[in-house]
LOZAZA-967071 format. One record per residue (C-alpha): residue number from 0; x, y negated, z. Coordinates in steps of 0.05 Angstrom, whole numbers. Example, Ala and Ser with C-alpha at 12.3 -4.5 7.8 and 13.67 -1.06 7.14 Angstrom:
(0,(246,90,156))
(1,(273,21,143))
% end
This chain:
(0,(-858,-425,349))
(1,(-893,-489,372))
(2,(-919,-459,438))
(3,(-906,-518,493))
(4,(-857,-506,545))
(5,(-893,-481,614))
(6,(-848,-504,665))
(7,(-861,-531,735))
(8,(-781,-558,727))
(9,(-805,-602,674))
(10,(-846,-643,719))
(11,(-797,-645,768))
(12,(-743,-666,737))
(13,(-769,-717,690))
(14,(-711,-761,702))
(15,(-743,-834,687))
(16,(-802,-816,732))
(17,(-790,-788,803))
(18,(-720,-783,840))
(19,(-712,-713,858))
(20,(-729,-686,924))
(21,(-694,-636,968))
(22,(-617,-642,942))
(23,(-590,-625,1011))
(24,(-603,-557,1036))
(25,(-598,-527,1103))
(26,(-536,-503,1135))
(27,(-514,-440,1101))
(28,(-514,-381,1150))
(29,(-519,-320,1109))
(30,(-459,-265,1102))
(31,(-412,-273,1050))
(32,(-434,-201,1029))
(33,(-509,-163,1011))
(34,(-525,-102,1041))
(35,(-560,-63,985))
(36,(-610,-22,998))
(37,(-579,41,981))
(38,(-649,67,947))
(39,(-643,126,902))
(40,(-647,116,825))
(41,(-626,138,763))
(42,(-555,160,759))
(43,(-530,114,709))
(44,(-564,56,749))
(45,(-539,74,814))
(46,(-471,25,792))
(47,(-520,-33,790))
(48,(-567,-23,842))
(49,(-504,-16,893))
(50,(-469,-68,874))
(51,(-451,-114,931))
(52,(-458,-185,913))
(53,(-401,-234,947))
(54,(-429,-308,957))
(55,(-381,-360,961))
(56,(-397,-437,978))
(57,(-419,-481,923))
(58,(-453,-551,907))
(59,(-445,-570,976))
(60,(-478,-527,1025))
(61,(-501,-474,979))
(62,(-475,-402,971))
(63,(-463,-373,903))
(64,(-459,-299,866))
(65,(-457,-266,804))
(66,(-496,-197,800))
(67,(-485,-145,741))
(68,(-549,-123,706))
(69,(-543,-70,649))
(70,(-561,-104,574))
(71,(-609,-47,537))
(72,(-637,-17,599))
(73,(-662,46,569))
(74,(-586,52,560))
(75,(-554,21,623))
(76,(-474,51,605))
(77,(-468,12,544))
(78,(-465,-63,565))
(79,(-471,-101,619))
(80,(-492,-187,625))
(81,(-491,-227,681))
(82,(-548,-260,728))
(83,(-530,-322,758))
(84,(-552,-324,840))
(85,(-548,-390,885))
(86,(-583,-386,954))
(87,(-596,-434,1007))
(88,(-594,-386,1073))
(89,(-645,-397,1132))
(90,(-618,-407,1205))
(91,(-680,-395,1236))
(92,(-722,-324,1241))
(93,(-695,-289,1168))
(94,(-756,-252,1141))
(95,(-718,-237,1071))
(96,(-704,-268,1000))
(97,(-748,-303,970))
(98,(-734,-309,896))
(99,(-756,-374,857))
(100,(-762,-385,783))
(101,(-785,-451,751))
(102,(-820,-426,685))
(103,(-808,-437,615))
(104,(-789,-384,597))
(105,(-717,-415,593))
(106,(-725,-457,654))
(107,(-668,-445,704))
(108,(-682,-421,779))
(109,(-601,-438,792))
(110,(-609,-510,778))
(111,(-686,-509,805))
(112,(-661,-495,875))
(113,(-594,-527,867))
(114,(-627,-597,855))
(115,(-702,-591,885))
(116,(-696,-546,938))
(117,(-751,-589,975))
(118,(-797,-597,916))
(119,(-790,-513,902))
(120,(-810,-495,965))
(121,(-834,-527,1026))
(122,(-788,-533,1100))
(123,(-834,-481,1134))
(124,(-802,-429,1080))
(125,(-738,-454,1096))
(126,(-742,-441,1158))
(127,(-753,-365,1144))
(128,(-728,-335,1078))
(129,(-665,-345,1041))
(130,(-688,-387,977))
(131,(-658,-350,915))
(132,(-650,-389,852))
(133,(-630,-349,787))
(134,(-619,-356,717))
(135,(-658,-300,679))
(136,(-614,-265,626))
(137,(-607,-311,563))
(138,(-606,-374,606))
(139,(-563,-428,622))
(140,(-503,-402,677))
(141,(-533,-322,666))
(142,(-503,-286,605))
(143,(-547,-336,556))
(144,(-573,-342,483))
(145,(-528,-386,441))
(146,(-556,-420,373))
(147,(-535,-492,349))
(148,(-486,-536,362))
(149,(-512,-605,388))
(150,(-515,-641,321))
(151,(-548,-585,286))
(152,(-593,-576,349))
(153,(-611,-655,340))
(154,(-631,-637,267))
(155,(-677,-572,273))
(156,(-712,-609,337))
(157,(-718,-677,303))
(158,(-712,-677,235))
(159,(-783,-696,196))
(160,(-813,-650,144))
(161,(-794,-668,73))
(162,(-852,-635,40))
(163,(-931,-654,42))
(164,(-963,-649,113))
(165,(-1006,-570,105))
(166,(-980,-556,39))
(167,(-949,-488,16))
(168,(-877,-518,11))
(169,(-896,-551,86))
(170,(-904,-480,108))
(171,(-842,-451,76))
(172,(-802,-504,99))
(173,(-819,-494,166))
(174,(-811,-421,151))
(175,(-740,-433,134))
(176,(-719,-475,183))
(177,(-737,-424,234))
(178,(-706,-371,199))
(179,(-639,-408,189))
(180,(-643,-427,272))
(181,(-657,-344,287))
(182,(-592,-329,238))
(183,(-550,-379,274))
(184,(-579,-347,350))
(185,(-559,-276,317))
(186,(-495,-287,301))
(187,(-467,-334,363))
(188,(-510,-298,424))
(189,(-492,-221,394))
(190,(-537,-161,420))
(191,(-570,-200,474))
(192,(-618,-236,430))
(193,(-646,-170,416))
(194,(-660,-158,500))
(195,(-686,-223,526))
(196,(-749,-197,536))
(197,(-793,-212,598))
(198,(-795,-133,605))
(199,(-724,-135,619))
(200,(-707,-197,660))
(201,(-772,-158,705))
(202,(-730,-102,708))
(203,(-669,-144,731))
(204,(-706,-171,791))
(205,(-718,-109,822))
(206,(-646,-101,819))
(207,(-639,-161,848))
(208,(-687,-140,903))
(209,(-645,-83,927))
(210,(-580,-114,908))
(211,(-602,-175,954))
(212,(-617,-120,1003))
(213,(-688,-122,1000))
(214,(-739,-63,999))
(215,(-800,-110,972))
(216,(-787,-163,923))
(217,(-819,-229,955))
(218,(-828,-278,897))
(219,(-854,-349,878))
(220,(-863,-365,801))
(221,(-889,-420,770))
(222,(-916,-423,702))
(223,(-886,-371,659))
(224,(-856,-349,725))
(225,(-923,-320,736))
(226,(-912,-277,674))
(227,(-851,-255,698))
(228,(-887,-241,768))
(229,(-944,-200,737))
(230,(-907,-161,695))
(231,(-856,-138,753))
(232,(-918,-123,796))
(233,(-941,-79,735))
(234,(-874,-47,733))
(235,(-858,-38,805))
(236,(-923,-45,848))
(237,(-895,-1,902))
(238,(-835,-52,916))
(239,(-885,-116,905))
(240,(-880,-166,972))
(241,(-910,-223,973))
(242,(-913,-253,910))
(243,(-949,-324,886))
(244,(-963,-337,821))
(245,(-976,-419,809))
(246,(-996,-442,732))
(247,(-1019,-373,720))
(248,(-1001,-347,652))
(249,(-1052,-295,624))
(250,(-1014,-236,598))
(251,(-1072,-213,553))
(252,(-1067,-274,510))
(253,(-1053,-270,442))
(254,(-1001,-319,412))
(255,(-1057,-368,382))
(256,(-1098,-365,442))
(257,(-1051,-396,483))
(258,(-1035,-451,425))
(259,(-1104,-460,428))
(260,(-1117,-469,496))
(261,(-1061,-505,511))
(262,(-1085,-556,458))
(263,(-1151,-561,496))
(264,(-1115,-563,563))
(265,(-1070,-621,540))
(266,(-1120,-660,509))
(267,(-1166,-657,569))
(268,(-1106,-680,616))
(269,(-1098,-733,566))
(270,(-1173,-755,568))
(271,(-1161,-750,644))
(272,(-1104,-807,642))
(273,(-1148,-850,589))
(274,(-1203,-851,644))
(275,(-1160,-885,691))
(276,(-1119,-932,639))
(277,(-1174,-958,604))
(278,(-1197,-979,685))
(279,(-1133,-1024,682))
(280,(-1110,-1086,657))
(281,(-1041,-1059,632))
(282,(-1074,-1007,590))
(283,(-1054,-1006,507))
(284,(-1122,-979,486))
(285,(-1174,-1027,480))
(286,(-1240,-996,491))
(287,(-1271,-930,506))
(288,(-1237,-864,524))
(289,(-1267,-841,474))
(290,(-1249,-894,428))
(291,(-1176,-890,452))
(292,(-1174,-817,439))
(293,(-1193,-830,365))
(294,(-1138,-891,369))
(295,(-1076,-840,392))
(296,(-1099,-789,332))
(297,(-1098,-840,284))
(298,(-1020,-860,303))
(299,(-997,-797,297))
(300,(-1030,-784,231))
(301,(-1005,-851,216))
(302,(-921,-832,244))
(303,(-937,-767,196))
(304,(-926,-809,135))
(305,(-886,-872,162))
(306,(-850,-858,220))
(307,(-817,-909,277))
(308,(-736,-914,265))
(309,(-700,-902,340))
(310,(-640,-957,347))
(311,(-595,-887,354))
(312,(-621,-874,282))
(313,(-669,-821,293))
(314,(-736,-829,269))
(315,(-800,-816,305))
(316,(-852,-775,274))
(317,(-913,-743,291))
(318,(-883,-677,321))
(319,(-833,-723,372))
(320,(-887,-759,384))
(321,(-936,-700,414))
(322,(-869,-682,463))
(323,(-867,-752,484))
(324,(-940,-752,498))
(325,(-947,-677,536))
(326,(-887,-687,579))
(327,(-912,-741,628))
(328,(-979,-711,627))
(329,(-955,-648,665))
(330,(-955,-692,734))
(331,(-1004,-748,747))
(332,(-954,-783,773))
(333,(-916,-799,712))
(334,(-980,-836,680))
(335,(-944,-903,674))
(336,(-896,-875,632))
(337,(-950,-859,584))
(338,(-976,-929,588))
(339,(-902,-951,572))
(340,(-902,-900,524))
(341,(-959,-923,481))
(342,(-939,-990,488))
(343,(-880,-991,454))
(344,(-899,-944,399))
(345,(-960,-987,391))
(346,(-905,-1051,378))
(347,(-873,-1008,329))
(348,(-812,-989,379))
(349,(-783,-915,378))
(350,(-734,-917,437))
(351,(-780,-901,492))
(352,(-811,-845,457))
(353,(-757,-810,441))
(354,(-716,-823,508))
(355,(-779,-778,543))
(356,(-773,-713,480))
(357,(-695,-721,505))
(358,(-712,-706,571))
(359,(-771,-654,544))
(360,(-713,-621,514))
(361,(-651,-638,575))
(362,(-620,-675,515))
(363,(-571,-740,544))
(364,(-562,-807,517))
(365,(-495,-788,482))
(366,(-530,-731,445))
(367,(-510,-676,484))
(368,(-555,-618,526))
(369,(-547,-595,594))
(370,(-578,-533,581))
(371,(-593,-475,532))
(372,(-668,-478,549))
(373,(-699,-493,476))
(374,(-663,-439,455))
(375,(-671,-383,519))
(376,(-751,-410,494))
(377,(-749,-391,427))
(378,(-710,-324,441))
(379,(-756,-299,503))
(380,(-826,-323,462))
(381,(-808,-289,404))
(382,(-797,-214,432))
(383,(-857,-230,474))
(384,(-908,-255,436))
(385,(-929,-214,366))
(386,(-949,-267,306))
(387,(-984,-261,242))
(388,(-951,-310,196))
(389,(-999,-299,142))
(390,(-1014,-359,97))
(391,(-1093,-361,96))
(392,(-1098,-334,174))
(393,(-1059,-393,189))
(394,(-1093,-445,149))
(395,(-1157,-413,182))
(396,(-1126,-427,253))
(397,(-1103,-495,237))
(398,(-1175,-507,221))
(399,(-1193,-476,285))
(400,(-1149,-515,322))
(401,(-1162,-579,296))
(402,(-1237,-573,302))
(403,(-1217,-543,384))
(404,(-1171,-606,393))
(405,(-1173,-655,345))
(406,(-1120,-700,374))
(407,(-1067,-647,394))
(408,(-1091,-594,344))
(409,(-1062,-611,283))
(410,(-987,-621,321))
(411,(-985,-550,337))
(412,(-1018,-521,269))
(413,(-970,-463,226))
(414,(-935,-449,295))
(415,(-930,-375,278))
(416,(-876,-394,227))
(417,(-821,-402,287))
(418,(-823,-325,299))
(419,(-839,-302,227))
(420,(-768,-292,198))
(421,(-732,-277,279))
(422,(-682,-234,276))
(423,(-709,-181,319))
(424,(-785,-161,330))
(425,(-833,-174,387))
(426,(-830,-116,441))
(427,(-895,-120,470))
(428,(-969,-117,465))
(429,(-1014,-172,498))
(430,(-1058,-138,545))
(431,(-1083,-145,620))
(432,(-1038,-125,686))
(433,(-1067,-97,729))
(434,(-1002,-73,786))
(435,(-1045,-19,812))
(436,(-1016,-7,882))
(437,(-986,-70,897))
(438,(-992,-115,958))
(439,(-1035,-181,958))
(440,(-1017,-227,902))
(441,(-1034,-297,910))
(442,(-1054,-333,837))
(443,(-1051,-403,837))
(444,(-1098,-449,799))
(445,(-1103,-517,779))
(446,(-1170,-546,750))
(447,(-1140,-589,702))
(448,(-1075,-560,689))
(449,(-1048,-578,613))
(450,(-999,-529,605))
(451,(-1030,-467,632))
(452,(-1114,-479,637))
(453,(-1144,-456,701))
(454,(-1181,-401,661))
(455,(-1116,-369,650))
(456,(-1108,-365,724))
(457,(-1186,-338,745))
(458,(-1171,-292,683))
(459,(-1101,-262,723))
(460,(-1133,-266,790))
(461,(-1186,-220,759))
(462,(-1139,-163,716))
(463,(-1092,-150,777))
(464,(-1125,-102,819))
(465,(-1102,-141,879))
(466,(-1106,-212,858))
(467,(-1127,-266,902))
(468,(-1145,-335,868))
(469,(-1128,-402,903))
(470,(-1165,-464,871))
(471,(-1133,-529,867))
(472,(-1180,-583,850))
(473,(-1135,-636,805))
(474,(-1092,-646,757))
(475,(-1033,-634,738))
(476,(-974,-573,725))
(477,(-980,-522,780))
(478,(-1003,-544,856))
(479,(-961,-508,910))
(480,(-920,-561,943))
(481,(-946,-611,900))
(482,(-1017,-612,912))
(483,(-1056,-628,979))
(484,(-1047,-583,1051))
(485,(-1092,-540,1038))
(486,(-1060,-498,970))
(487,(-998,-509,1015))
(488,(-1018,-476,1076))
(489,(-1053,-421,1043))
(490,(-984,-397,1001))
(491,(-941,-409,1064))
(492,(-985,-375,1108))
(493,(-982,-309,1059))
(494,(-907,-315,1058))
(495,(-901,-321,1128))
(496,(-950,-280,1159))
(497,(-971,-236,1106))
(498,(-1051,-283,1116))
(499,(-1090,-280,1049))
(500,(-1140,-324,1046))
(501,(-1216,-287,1069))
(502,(-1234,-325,994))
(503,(-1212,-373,953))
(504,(-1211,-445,998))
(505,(-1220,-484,934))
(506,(-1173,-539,949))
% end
């Protein structure tokens, strides 16, 4: 599946780019014990729901805890997984939990708030809600999706197509390269490939909610966080806080779509960066923007058929090439490293190019990875999204999407083929969320946001009954803490005070 990672983490972590911000949390004043609820459910859920989670200290002056959540929850007695918890407790005027998670889907909240607690959420929040990081089941520290083994991982991720670019033995290669990476998730993750739903990590937050003692669930997702938002306000709009949803992800949108529009959406952040290299004296593209659009499709058609050789060994075609390129274009402020970026490729080098896919993919120097989120991507997409891997439908969409985005397109074409041969089928539908009965729910939207379009954020704003859409003006991956005052008032104003805004401020 060649949909492109929607994660606010990835801009926040890109390690080359920006220290990180926040490492230090508050003082940690919260009890050592929750205090569930005690809310009446199902009898075979009551174990769950009453569990009493025990934090102990970790990673300095954080608390962690590991809750129970049932695996197949339309049978809760069979199996059990764990969720991974770490919280950084307020000492000042408690107004709850507020639960945090990154995007991806694979990204992990645990490591989000352990590492940027100050770039996750702002001090005023701090000051009044116990910040709750967690892994979502199949990720990272949680009960998580297992496939390959680092040097295996290095070759489905890396290795270049043997067969002609668009031809029928392209597409079943690519076919059985994703079916040979689904066997291998099958047999080393067990029956939890086949629940790693969004669906189901939903339902695990509300027991989160009450386990964390909570009666509404108050929530801040970014990116496919906002999926996982929406579809627990569809689920549970009676126990809905105060949720925000920044780098809105539209739940009626078909698979394609979203490769689609993400193609357009990268493209235009990419003509965005152009504008303001092509304005300097260091910039590789001699020129137009226009001109030096044309100029970065014509080197990755050219690293198609003769790629750049990597000093580790690995060679640079035009696939590792589009990761290279998207990753710094989810922040403005990693530009230069797409001006570095070009350069070198344009001087025939690899090593640059391929040091920013390692961090795309939290891949070290020494070939190993810090995390299981290419994986916990793969596994969540593919029960969420339903494909069509039909030969002629995709060679129509890769027309499509080449004519949409001509430089990004054809890197994304035949992306249905990840999901084709998965071991388990998709669970759900794509359709609109509406959370009739819920509380206020802020959407967040960015103007120029690559990764998830502003339209997919006016389009969530508009399906939930009580959406309320707040307009960042800019570019870049998400906008809440991030952006300018005014997106950042407006979302800690709502968490705080309950204040939406009368209409959207248009920041």
């Amino acid at each position: 599946m060649r949909l492109v990672k929607t994660s606010a983490l990835i801009a926040a972590l890109l390690a080359l780019a920006i220290p990180l911000s926040g490492c230090v949390a508050g003082p940690t004043m919260g009890k050592s014990q929750s205090t569930p609820t005690g809310e009446t459910v199902a009898a075979q859920l009551t174990p769950f729901y009453s569990q009493v989670l025990k934090w102990a200290p970790c990673h300095e002056s954080f608390q962690c805890a590991t809750a129970k959540a049932p695996l197949d929850w339309s049978n809760p007695a069979k199996k059990s997984i764990d969720l991974a918890l770490i919280r950084s407790s307020t000492s000042g005027t408690r107004l709850g939990s507020l639960l945090v998670n990154p995007g991806g889907p694979g990204g992990s909240g645990y490591d989000f708030v352990r590492d940027s607690l100050d770039y996750a959420v702002s001090a005023k929040l701090q000051k009044h809600y116990d910040i709750v990081g967690f892994d979502p089941r199949g990720v990272n520290r949680s009960t998580a999706v297992k496939c390959y083994p680092a040097k295996e991982m290095d070759n489905f991720l890396f290795d270049l197509p043997t067969q002609p670019e668009d031809s029928d033995a392209y597409i079943a290669e690519l076919t059985a390269s994703s079916a040979a990476f689904g066997k291998a998730c099958a047999a080393n993750t067990g029956d939890l490939l086949g629940f790693v739903d969004t669906v189901s990590a939903a339902r695990d937050l509300d027991l989160l909610r009450a386990t964390l003692g909570d009666r509404k669930l108050n929530y801040l997702g970014f990116s496919y966080g906002t999926f996982l938002g929406a579809t627990y306000a569809g689920l549970y709009p009676k126990n809905t806080g105060r949720l925000v949803l920044d780098g809105a992800v539209d739940p009626a949108t078909s698979d394609f779509e979203v490769t689609k529009t993400q193609a357009v959406g990268f493209e235009s952040a990419l003509r965005a960066y152009l504008t303001d290299c092509v304005a300097s004296k260091t910039c590789p593209f001699p020129g137009t923007v226009n001109d030096s659009m044309a100029g970065i499709a014509r080197l990755l058609a050219q690293l198609d058929t003769t790629p750049l050789r990597a000093t580790d060994g690995r060679q640079l075609g035009r696939a590792t090439m589009f990761t290279a390129i998207v990753f710094p274009l989810y922040s403005k402020d990693n530009w230069p490293y797409l001006t570095k970026l070009f350069t070198s490729v344009l001087a025939g080098k690899a090593d640059t190019a391929l040091t920013l896919a390692d961090n795309y993919y939290s891949r070290s120097a020494s070939g190993t990875y810090s995390d299981n989120s290419t994986e916990a991507f793969v596994a969540i997409n593919c029960l969420d999204y339903s494909t069509d891997a039909n030969i002629p439908l995709m060679r129509a969409q890769a027309a499509e999407l080449a004519k949409a985005a001509p430089v990004f397109g054809p890197a994304l074409d035949f992306g249905q083929t990840g999901c084709a041969s998965w071991p388990y089928k998709s669970t759900r539908e794509r359709a609109p969320i509406a959370a009739s009965g819920s509380g206020p729910i802020i959407v967040v939207g960015t103007t120029n946001d690559p990764a998830t379009p502003y339209i997919w954020a006016q389009n969530l704003a508009k399906e939930l009954q009580n959406g309320h859409l707040v307009t960042f003006k800019g570019e870049g991956h998400t906008a809440y803490n991030k952006s300018n005052s005014c997106v950042n008032d407006a979302v800690d104003n709502y968490f705080i005070s309950g204040t939406v805004p009368a209409a959207d401020p248009l920041c």
